[in-house]
N, CA, C and O of each residue as an XYZ file, in Angstrom:
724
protein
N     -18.579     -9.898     -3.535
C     -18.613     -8.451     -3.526
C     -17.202     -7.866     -3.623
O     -16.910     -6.829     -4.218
N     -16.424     -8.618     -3.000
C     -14.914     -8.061     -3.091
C     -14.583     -8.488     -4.105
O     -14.373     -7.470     -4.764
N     -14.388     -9.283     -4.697
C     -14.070     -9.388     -5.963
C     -14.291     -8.425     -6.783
O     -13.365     -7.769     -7.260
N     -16.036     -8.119     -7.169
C     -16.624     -7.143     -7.812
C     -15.758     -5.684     -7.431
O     -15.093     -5.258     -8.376
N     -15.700     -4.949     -6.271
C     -14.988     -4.071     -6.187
C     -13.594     -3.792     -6.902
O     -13.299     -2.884     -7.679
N     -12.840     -4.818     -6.422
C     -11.634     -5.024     -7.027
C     -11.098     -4.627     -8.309
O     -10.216     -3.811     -8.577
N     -12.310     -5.897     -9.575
C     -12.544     -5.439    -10.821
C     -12.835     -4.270    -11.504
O     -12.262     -3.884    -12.523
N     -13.886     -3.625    -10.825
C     -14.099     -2.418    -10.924
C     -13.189     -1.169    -10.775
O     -13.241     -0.180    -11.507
N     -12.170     -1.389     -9.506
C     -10.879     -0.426     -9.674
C      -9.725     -0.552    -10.753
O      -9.021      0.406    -11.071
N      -9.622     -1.592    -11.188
C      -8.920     -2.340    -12.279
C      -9.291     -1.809    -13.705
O      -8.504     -1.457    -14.584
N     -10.699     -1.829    -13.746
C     -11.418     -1.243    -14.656
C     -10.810      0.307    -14.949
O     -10.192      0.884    -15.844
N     -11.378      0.607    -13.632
C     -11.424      2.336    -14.282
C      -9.811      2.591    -13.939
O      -9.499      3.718    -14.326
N      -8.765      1.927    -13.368
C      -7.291      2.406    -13.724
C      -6.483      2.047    -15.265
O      -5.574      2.520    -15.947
N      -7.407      0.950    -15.306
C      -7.074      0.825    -17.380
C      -7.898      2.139    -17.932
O      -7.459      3.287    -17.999
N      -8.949      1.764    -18.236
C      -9.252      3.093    -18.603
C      -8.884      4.337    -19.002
O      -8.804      4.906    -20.091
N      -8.622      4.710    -17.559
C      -7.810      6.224    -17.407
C      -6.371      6.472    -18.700
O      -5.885      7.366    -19.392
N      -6.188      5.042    -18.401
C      -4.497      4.922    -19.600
C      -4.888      5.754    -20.739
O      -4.037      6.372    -21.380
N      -6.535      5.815    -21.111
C      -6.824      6.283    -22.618
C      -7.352      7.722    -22.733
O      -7.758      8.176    -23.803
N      -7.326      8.533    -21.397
C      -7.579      9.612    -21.351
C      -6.233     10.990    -21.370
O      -5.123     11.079    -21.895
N      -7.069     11.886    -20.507
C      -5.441     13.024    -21.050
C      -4.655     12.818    -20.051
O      -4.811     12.026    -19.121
N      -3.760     13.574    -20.258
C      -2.314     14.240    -19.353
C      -3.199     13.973    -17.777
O      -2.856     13.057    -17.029
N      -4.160     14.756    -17.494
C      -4.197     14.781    -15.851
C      -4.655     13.506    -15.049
O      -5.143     13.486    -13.919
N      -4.349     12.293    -16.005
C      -4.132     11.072    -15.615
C      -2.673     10.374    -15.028
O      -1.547     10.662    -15.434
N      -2.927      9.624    -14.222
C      -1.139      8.673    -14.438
C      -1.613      7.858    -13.512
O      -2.234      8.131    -12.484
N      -1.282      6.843    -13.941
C      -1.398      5.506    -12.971
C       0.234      4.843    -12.862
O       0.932      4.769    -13.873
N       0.574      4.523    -11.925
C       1.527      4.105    -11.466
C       1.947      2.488    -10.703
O       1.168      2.109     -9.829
N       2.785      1.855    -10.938
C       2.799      0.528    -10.942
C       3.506      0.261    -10.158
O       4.462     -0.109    -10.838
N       4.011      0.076     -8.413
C       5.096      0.335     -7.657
C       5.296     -1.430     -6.682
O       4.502     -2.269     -6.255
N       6.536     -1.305     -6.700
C       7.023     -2.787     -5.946
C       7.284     -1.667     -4.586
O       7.900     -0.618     -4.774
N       6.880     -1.945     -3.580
C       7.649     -1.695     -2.491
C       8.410     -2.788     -1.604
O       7.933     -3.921     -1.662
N       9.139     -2.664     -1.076
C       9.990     -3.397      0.036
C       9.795     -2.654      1.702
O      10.108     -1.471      1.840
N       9.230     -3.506      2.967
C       8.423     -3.191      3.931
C       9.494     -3.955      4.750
O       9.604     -5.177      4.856
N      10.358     -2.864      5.377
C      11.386     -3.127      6.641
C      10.456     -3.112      8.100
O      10.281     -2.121      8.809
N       9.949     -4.404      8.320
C       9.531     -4.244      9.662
C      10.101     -3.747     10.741
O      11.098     -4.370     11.106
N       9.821     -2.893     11.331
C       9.932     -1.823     13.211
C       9.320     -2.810     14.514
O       9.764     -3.176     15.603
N       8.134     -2.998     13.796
C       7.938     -3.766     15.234
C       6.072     -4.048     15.157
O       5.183     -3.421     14.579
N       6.057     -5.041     15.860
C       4.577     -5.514     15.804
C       4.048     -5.564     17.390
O       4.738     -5.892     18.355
N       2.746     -5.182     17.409
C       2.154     -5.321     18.713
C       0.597     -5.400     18.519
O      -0.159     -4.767     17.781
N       0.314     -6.705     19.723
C      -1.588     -6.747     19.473
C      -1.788     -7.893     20.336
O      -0.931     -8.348     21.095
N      -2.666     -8.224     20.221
C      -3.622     -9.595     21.109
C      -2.560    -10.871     21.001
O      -2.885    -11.820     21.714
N      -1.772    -10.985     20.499
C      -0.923    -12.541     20.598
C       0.809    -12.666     20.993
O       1.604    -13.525     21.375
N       0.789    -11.001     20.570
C       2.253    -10.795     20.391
C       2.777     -9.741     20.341
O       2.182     -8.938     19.622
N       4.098     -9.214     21.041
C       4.589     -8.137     20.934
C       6.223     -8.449     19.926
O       6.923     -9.408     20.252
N       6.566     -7.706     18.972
C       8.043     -7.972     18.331
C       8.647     -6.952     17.979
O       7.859     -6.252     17.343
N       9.954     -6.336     18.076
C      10.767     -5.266     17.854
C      11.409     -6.043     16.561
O      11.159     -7.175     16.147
N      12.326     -5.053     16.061
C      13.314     -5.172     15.260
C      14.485     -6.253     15.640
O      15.010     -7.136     14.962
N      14.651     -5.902     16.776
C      16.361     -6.813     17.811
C      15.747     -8.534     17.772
O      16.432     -9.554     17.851
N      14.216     -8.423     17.622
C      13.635    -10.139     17.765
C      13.525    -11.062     16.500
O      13.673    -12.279     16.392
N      13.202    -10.038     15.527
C      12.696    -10.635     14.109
C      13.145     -9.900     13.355
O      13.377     -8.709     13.566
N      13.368    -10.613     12.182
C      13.943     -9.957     11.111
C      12.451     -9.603     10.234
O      12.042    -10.591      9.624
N      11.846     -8.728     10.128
C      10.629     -8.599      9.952
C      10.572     -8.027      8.477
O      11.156     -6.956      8.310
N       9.959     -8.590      7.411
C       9.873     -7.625      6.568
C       8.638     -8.489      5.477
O       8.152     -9.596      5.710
N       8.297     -7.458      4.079
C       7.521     -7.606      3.443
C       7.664     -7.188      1.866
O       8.746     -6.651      1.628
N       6.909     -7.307      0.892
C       6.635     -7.308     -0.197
C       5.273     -6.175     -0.587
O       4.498     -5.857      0.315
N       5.194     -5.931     -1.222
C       3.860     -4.693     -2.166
C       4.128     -5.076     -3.509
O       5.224     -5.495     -3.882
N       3.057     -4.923     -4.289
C       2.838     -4.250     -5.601
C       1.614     -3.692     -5.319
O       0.700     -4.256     -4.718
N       1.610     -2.501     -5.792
C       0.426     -1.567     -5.597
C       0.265     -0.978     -7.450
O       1.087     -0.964     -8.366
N      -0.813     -0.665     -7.392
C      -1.455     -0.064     -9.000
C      -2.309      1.084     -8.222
O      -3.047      0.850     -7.265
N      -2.065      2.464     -8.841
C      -2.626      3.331     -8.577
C      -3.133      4.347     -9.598
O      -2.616      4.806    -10.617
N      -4.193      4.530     -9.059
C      -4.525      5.970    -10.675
C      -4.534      6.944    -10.147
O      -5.138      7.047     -9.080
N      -4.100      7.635    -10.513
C      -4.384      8.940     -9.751
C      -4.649     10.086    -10.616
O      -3.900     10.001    -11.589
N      -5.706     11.557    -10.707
C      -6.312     12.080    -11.063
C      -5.230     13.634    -10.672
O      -4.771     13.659     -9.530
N      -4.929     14.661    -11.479
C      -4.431     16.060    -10.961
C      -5.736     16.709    -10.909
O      -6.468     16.810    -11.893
N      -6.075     17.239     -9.504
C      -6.937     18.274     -9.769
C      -6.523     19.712     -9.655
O      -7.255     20.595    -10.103
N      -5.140     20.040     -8.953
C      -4.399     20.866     -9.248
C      -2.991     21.060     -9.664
O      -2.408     19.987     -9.821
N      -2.315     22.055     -9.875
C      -1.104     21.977    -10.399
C       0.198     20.786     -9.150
O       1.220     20.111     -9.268
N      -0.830     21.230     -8.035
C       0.815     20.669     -6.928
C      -0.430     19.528     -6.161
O      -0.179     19.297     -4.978
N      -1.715     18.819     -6.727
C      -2.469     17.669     -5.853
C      -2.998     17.157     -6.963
O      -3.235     17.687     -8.048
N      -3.207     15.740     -6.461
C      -3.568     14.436     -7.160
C      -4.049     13.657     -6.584
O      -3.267     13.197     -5.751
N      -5.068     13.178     -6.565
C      -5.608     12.139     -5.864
C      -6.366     11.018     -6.351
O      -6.847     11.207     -7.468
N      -6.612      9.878     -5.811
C      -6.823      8.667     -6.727
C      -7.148      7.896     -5.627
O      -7.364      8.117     -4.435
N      -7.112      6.577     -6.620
C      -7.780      4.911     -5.732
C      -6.588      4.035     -6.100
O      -5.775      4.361     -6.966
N      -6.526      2.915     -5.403
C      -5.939      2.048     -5.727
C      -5.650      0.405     -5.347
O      -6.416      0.232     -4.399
N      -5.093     -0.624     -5.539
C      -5.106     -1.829     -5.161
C      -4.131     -2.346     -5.125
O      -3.367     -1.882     -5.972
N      -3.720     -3.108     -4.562
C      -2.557     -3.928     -4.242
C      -2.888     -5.546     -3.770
O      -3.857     -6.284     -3.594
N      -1.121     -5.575     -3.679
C      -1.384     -7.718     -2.925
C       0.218     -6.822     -1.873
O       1.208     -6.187     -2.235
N      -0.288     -7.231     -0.626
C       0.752     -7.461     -0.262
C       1.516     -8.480      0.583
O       0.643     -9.308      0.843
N       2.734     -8.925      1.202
C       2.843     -9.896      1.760
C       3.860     -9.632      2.971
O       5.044     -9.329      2.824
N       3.225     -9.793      4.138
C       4.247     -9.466      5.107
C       4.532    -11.047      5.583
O       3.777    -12.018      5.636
N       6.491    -10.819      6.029
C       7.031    -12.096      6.578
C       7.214    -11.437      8.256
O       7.217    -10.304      8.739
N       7.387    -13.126      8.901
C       8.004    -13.180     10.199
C       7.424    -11.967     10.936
O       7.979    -10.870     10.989
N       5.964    -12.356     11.636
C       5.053    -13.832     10.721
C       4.331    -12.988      9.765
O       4.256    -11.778      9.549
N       3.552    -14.640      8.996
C       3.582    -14.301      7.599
C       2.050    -14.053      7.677
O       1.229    -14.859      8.115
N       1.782    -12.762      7.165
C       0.401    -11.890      6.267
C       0.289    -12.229      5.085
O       1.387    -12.466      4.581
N      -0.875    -12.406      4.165
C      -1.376    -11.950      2.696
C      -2.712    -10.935      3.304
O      -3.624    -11.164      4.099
N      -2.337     -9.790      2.545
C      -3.273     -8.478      2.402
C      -3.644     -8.415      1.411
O      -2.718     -8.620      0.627
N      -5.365     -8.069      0.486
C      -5.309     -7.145     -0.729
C      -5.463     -5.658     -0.528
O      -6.634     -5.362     -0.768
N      -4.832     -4.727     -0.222
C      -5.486     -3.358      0.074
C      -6.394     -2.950     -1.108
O      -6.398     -3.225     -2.308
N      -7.113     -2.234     -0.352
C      -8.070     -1.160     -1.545
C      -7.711      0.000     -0.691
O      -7.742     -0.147      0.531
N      -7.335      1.262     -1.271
C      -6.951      2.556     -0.720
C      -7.157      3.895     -1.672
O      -7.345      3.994     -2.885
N      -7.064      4.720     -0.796
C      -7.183      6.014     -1.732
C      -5.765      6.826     -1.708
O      -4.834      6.363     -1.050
N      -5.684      7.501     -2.111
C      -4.004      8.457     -2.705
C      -4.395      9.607     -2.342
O      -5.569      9.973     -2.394
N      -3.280     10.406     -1.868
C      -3.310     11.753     -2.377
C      -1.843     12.107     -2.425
O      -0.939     11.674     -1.711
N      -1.781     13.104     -3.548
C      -0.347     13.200     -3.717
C      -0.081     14.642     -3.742
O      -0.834     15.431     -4.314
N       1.194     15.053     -3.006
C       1.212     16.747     -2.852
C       2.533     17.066     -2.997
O       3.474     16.645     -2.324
N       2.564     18.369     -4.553
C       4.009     18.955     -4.604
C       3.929     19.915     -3.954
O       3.154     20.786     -4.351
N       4.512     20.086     -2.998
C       4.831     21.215     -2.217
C       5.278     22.546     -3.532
O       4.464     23.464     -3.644
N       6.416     22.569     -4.356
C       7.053     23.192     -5.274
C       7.042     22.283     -6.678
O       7.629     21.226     -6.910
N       6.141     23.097     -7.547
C       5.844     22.625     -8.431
C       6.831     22.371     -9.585
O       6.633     21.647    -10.561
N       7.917     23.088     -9.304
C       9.359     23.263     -9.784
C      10.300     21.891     -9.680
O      10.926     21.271    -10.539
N      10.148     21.720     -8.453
C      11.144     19.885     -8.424
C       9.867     19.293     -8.374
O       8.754     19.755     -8.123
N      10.255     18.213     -8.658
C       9.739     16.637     -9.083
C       9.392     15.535     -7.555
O       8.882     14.423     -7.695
N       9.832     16.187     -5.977
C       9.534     15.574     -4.956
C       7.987     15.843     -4.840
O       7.456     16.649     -5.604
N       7.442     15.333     -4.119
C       6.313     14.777     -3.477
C       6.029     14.691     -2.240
O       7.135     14.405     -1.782
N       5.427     14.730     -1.490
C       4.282     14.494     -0.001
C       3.316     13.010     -0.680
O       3.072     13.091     -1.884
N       3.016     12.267     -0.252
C       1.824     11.095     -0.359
C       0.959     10.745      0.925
O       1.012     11.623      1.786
N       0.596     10.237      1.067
C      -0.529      9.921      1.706
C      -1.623      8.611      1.371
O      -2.261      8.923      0.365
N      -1.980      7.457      1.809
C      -2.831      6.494      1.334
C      -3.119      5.905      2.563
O      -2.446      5.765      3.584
N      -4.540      5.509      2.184
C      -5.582      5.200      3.796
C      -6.377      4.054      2.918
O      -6.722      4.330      1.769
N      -6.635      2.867      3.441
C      -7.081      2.310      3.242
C      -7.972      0.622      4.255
O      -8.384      0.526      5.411
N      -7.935     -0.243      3.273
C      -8.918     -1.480      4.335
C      -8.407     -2.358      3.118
O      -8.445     -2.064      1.923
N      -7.736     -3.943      3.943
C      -7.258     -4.928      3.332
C      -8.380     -5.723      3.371
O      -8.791     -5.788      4.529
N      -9.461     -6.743      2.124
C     -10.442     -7.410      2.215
C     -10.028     -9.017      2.737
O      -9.036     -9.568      2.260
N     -10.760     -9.593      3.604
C     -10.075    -11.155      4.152
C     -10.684    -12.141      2.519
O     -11.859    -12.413      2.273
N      -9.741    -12.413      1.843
C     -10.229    -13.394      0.701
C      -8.951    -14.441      0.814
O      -7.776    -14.098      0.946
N      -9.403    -15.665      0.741
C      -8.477    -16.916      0.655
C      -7.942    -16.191      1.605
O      -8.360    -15.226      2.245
N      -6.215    -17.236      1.616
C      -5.333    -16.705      2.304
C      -4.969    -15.409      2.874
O      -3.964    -15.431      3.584
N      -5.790    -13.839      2.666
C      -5.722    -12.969      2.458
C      -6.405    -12.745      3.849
O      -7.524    -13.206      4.077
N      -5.385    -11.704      5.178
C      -6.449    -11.288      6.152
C      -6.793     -9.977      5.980
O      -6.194     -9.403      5.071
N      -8.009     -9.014      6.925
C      -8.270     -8.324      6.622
C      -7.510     -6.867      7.723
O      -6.852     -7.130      8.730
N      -7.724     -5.716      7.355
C      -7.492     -4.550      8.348
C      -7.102     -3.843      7.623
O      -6.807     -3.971      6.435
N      -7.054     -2.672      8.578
C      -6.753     -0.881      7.946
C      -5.370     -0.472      7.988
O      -4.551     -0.497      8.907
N      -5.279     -0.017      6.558
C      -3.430      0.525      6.355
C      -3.464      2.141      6.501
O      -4.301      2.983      6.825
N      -2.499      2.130      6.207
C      -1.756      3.966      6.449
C      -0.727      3.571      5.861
O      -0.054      2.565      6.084
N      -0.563      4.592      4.886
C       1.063      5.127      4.619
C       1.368      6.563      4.025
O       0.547      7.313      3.497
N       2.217      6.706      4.148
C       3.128      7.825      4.041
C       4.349      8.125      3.784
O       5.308      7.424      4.108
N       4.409      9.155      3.200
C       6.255      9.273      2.926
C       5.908     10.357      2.070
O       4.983     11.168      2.122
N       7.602     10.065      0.634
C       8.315     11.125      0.160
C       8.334     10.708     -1.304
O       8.852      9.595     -1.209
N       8.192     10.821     -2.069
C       8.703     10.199     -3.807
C       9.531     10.730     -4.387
O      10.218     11.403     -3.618
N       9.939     10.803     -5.695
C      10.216     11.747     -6.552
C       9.665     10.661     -7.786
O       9.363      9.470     -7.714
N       9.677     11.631     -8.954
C       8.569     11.386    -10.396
C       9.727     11.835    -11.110
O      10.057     13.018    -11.023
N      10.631     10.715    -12.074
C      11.562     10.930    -13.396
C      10.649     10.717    -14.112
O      10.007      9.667    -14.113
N      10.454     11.646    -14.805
C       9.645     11.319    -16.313
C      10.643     11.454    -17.210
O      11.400     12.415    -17.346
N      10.603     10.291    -17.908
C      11.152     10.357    -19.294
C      10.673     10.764    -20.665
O      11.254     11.466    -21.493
N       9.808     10.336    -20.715
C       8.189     10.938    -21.813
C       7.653     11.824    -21.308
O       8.148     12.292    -20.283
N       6.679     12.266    -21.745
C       5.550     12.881    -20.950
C       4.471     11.439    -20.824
O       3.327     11.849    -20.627
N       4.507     10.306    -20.866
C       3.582      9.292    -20.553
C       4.172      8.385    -19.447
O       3.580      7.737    -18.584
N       4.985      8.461    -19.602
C       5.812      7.568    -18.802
C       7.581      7.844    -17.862
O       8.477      8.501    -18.391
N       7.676      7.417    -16.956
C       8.944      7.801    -16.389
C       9.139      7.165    -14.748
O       8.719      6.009    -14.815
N       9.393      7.320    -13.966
C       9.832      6.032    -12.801
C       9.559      6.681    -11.709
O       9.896      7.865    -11.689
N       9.105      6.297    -10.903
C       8.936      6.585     -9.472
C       9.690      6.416     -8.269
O       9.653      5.191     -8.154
N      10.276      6.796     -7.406
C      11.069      6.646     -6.069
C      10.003      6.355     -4.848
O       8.921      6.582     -5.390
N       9.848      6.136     -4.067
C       9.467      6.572     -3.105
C      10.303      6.010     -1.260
O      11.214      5.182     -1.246
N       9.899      6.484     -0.278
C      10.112      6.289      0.822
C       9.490      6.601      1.659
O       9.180      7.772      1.878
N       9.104      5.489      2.434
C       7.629      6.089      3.235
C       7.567      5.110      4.639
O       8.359      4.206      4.908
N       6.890      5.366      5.111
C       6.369      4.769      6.677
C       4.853      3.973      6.516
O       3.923      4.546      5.949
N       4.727      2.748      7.015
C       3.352      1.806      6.552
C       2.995      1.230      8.006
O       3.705      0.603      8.792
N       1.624      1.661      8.106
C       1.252      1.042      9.404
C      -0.142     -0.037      8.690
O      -1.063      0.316      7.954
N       0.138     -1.267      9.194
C      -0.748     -2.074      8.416
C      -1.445     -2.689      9.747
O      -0.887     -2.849     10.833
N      -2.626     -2.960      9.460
C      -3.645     -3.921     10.931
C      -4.486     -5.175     10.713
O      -5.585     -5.339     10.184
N      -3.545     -6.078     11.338
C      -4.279     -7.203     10.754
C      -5.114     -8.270     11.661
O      -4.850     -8.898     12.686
N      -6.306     -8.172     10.756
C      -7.294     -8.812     11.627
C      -7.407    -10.509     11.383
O      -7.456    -10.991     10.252
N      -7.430    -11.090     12.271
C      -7.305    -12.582     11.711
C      -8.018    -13.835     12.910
O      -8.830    -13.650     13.817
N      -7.514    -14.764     12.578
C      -7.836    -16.515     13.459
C      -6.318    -17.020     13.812
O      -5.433    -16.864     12.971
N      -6.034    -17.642     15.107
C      -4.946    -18.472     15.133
C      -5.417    -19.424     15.812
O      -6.393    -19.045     16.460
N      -5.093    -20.810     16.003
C      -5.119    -21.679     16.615
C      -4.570    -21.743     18.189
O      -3.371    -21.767     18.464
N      -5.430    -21.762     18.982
C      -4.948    -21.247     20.509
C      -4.895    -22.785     21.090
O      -5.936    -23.416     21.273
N      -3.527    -23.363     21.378
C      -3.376    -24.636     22.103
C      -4.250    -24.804     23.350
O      -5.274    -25.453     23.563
N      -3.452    -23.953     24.142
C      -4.601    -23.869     25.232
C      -6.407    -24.423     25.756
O      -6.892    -24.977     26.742
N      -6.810    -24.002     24.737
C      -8.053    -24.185     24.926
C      -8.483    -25.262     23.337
O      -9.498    -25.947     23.208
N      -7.396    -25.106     22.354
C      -8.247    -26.012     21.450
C      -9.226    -25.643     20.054
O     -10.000    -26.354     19.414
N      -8.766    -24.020     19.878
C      -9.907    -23.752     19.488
C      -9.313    -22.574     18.788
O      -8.173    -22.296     19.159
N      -9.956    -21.640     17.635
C      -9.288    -20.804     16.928
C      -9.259    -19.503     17.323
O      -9.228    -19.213     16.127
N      -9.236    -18.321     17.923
C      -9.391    -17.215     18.719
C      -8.962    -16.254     17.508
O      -7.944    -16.357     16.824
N     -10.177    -15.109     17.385
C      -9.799    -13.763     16.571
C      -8.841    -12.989     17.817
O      -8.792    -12.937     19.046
N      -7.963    -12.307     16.333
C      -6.876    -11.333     16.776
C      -6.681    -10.232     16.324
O      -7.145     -9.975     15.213
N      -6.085     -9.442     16.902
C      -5.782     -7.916     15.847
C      -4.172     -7.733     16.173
O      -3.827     -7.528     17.336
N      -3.386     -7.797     15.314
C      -1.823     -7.102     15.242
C      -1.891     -6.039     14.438
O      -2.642     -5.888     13.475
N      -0.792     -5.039     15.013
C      -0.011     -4.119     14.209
C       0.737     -4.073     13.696
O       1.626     -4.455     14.456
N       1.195     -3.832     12.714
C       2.813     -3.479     12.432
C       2.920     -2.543     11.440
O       2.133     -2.331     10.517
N       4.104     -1.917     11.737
C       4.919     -0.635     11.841
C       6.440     -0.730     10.602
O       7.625     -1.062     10.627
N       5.763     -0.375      9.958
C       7.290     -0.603      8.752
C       7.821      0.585      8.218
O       7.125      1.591      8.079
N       8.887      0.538      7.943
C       9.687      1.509      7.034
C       9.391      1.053      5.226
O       9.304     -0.115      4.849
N       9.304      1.986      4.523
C       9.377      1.628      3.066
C      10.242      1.960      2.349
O      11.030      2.854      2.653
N      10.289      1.198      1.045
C      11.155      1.916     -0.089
C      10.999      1.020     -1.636
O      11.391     -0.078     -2.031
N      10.150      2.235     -2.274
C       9.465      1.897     -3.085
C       9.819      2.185     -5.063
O       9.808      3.345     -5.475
N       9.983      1.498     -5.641
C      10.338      2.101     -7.070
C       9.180      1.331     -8.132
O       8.696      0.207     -7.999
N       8.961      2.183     -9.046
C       8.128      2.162     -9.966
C       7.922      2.410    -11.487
O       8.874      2.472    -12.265
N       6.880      2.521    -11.790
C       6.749      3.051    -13.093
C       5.359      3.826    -13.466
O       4.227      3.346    -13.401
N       5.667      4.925    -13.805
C       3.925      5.857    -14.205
C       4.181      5.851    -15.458
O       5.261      5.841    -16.047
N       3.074      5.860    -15.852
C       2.000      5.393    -17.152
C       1.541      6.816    -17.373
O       0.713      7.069    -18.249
């Protein structure tokens, strides 16, 4: 079924490539400065671990007005120390305050599916962008944002011998560059 979903967002963000202007899908690497983690196994600050992570996210996103946009989207992401694989599935919304500059408001809420190596839980993020267009089809993305990711999982508990579900948090800083389509 996750799979099927997956494909299906994949689907309709190609797609969109062949429709008008109030399309843009966007292709973004982020870099995820871990703050600090806390949950059922473990507590970690910044001063303990050098904490950080990886994104590529694909997003489509739709204008339904001059200064909002909103969309779906998918990603892989990979958090280190210690080490996560996430796929998010999430939704967008994107807000120009002043339709005049090129900054941004964002917003994305989503649920990571547990496949293979991949655990599962609910993201948040947020932040700031800015949109260089060079074309009118294409042009680069900035962003900077705040990511709260929740990950649900199994570890091996010495103690008793046996694998015990867990839930962690963690709390990252972002900084993200791209490309819209």
């Amino acid at each position: 079924m996750k799979k099927i979903v997956i494909s299906v967002l994949l689907f309709l963000c190609i797609s969109v490539l062949q429709a008008q202007s109030k399309f843009q899908v966007i292709l973004d690497y982020r870099y995820m400065l871990g703050l600090s983690e806390h949950g059922d196994v473990m507590d970690l600050s910044r001063k303990e671990a050098k904490m950080y992570g990886n994104a590529l996210r694909l997003s489509c996103l739709y204008s339904l007005f001059s200064q909002v946009a909103t969309g779906i989207g998918v990603g892989a992401d990979r958090y280190e120390i210690p080490s996560y694989n996430t796929l998010p599935v999430f939704a967008i919304v994107h807000y120009n305050p002043n339709k005049n500059i090129p900054f941004y408001l964002f917003g994305d809420t989503g649920y990571s599916f547990e496949m293979g190596s991949a655990v599962s839980g609910f993201l948040m993020d947020m932040g700031v962008g800015y949109k260089l267009l060079i074309k009118r089809n294409f042009g680069l993305n900035f962003q900077v944002g705040y990511n709260l990711k929740q990950f649900n999982g199994e570890i091996y508990d010495l103690e008793i011998e046996n694998n015990i579900s867990c839930t962690q948090t963690r709390q990252s800083l972002t900084f993200g560059i791209g490309f819209i389509f």
